[in-house]
KEROSE-129245 format. One record per residue (C-alpha): chain; y, z, x. Coordinates in steps of 0.2 Angstrom, whole numbers, plus 5000, padded with zeros to 4 digits. Each point is the difference from the previous one (the first is absolute). Example, Ala and Ser with C-alpha at 12.3 -4.5 7.8 and 13.67 -1.06 7.14 Angstrom:
<recs>
REC  kette    py    pz    px
REC      A  4978  5039  5062
REC      A  5017  4997  5006
</recs>
This chain:
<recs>
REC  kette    py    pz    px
REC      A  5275  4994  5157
REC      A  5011  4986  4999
REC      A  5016  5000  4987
REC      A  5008  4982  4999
REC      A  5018  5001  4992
REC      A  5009  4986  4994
REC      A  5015  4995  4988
REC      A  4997  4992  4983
REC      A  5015  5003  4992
REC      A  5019  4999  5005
REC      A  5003  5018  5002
REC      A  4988  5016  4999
REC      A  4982  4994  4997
REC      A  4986  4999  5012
REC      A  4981  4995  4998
REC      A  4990  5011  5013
REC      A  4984  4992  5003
REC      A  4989  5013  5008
REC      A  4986  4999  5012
REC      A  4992  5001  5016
REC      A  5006  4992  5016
REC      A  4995  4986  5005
REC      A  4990  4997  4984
REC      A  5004  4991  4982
REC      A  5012  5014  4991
REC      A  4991  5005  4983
REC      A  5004  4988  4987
REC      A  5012  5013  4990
REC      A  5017  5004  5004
REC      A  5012  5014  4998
REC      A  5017  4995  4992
REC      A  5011  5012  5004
REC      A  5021  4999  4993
REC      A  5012  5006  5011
REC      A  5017  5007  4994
REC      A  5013  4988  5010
REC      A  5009  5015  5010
REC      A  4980  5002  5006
REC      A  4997  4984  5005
REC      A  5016  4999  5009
REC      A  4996  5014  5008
REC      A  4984  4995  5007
REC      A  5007  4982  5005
REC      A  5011  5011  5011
REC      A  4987  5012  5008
REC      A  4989  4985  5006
REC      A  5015  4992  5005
REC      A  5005  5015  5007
REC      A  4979  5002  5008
REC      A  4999  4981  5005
REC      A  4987  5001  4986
REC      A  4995  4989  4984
REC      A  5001  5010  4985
REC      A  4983  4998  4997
REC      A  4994  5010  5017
REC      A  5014  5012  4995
REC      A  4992  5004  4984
REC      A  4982  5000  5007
REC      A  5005  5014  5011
REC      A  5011  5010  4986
REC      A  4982  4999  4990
REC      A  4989  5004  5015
REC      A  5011  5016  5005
REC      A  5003  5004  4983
REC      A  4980  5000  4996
REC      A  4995  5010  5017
REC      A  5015  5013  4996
REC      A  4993  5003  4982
REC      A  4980  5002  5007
REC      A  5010  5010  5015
REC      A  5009  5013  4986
REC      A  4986  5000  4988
REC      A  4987  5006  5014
REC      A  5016  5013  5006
REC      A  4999  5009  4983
REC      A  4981  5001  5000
REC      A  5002  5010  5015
REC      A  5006  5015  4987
REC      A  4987  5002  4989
REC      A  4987  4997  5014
REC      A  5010  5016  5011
REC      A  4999  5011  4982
REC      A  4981  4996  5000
REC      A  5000  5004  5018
REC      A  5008  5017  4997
REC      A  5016  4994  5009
REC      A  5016  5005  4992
REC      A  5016  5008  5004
REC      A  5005  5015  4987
REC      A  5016  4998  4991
REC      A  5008  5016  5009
REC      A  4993  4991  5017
REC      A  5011  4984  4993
REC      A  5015  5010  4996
REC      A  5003  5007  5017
REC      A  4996  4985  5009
REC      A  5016  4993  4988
REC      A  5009  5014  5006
REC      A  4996  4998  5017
REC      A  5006  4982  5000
REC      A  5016  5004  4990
REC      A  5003  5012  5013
REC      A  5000  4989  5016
</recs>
């Protein structure tokens, strides 16, 4: 997926044309406003990467995307360990409190 990031207005306001690499983006775009302390903020951290903005917010999206399936595929795991019969009692949980207050 390609994101292409680029300034229509003055201060704050990007179009993000998004596609695949390598290939025509899709002819919609996402407009996105950014707050002047933002944008200021990410002028400095590409600066800062020897990156354009653009590849800089690419990769904010991409982590951001992979962290949420990560999280959401994390919290499964408890429902799926109930149905398993795995759990910890809440006596069990207490005294493993203790014992880590304790140390």
């Amino acid at each position: 997926m390609c994101v292409t990031l680029r300034a229509v207005e003055k201060i704050g306001r990007y179009v993000i044309a998004i596609g695949d690499r390598g290939l025509r983006a899709y002819n919609k775009a996402m407009e996105i406003s950014l707050a002047p302390e933002l944008e200021a903020r990410l002028a400095r951290i590409a600066s800062e990467a020897g990156k354009a903005a653009n590849q800089v917010v690419q990769e904010l999206v991409a982590d951001y995307l992979e962290h949420d399936e990560w999280f959401k595929r994390e919290v499964q795991k408890g429902p799926a360990s109930l149905d398993d019969g795995k759990f910890v009692s809440r006596e069990e949980v207490g005294l493993q409190i203790e014992r880590i207050l304790r140390s």
